[in-house]
C-alpha positions in Angstrom: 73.5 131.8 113.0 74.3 127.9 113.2 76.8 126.8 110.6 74.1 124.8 109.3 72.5 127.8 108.2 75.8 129.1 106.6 76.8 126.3 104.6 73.4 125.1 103.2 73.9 121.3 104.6 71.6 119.2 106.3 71.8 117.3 109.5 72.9 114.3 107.9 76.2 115.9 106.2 78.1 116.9 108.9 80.8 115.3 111.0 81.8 116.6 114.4 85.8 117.1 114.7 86.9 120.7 116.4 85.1 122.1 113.3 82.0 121.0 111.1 82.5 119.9 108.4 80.0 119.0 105.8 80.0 116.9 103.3 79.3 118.8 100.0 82.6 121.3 101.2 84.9 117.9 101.0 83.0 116.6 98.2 83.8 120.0 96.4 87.3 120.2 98.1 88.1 116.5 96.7 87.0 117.3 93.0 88.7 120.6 93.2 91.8 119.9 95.1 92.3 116.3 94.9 91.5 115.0 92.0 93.4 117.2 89.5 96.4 116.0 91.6 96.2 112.5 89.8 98.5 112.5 87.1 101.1 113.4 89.4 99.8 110.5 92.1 99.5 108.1 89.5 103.2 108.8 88.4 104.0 108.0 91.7 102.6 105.3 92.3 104.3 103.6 88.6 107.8 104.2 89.7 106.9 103.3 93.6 105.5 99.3 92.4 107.0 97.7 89.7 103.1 95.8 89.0 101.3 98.0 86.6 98.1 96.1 87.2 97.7 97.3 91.0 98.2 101.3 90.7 94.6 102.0 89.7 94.0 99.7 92.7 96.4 101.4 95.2 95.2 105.0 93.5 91.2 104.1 94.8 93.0 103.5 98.3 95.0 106.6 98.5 91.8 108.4 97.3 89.4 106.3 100.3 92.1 107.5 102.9 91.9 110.9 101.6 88.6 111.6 101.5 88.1 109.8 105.0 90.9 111.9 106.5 88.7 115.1 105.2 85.8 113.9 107.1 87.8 114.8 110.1 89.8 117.8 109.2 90.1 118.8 105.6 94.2 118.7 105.0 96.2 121.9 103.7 98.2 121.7 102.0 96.9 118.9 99.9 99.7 117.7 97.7 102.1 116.4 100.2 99.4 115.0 102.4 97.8 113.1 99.2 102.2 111.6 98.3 102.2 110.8 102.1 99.2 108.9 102.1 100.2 107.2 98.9 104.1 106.6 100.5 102.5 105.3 103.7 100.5 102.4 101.6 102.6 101.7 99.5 105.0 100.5 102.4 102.1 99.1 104.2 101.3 96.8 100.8 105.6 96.4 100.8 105.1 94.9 105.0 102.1 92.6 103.8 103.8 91.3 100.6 107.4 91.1 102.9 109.1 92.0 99.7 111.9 94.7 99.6 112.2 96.1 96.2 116.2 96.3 95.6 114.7 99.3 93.0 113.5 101.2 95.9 116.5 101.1 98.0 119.2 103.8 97.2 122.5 102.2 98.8 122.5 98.4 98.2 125.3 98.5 101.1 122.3 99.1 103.7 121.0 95.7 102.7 124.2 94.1 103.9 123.2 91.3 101.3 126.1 89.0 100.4 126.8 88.2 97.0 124.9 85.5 95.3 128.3 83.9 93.9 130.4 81.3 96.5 133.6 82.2 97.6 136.3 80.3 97.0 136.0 78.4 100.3 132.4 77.5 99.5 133.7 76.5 95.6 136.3 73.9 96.9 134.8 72.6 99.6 131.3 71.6 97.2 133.9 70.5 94.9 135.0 67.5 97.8 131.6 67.0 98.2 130.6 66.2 94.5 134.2 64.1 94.6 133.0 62.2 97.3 129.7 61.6 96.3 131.2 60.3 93.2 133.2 58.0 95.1 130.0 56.8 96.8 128.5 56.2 93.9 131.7 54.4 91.8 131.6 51.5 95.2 127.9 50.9 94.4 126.7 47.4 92.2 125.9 48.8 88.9 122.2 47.9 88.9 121.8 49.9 92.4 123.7 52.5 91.0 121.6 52.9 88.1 118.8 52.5 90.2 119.4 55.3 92.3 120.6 57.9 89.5 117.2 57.2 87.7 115.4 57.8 91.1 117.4 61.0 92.7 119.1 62.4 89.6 116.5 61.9 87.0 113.3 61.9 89.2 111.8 58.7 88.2 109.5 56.7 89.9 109.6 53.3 91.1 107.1 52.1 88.7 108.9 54.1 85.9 112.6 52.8 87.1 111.1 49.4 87.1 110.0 49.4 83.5 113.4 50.7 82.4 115.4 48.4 84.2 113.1 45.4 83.4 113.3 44.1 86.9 109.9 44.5 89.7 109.2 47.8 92.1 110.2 45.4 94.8 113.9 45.2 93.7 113.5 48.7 92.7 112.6 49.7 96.4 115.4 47.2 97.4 118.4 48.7 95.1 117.4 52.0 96.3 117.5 50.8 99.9 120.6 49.4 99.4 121.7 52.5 97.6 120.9 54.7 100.5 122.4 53.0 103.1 125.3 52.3 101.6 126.1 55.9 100.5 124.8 57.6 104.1 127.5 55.2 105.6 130.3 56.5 103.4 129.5 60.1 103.6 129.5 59.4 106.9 132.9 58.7 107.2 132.5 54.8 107.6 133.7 52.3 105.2 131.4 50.0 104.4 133.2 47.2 102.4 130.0 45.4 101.1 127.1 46.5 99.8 123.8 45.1 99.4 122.5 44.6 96.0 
């Protein structure tokens, strides 16, 4: 007797893979076995993403890979197969996004990720920086000066600097010219002893 004869199925249900298997046993298998698993996958899945809008989502994707993985061998047990399958995408989605939830990583140490906040070496030596820059800026002619604080510090355009100032965008473009050139050159390490205006 054919195992077509046994089961009841047709021709068209049945996928060849060491066994038959036809498709009204997984269909059967998946409402029986699967699905009442789903409070339990969809608890999973909440503490596994922190984006409650995409675990119905990733939920229809564990189920797909299920149900396709049936089609070649029906899994048993079916409970850690279905958490592995949902693991397994969720890292997947984790590689495509490139983000590494610091939630999901038990020792932070493993990370080797340095602390957001300078160390004192970085503190003092921005601190020289911002002195010298200020330097810089304290050798500039006031109207450059104020030309370029309104265009790097403020954000400004020429056409807005130029209104503010009462002068033209050409002198605008020319203080900030000026500006430039003569604060690369100090940072620098030259000494420039005029400046342009």
């Amino acid at each position: 007797m054919s195992g077509r004869a046994e089961s009841g199925c047709n021709g068209a249900d049945f996928v060849k893979v060491g066994r038959t298997v036809c498709a009204q046993n997984i269909n059967s298998w998946f409402l029986d076995e699967v699905l009442p698993l789903e409070a339990m996958l969809t608890t999973f899945l909440r503490r596994s993403v922190r984006e409650p809008g995409v675990v119905a989502d990733l939920r229809q994707e564990v189920y797909v890979r299920v149900y396709e993985a049936a089609l070649r061998k029906i899994p048993h047990p079916v409970r850690p197969f279905l958490l592995a399958t949902a693991r397994n995408l969720v890292i997947d989605r984790a590689r495509r996004n490139q983000v590494v939830s610091i939630e999901a990583v038990v020792d932070l140490a493993e990370l080797e990720i340095a602390a957001d906040d300078p160390g004192p070496e970085r503190s003092i030596a921005a601190r020289q920086e911002l002195r010298r820059l200020q330097a810089a800026l304290d050798r500039l002619p006031p109207r450059c000066r104020e030309a370029l604080t309104l265009r790097k510090v403020e954000g400004l355009q020429r056409k807005e600097i130029a209104r503010r100032m009462g002068i033209s965008e050409p002198t605008v473009a020319k203080h900030l010219a000026a500006g430039m050139y003569v604060l690369a050159e100090f940072l620098n390490g030259e000494d420039v002893s005029g400046s342009k205006s």
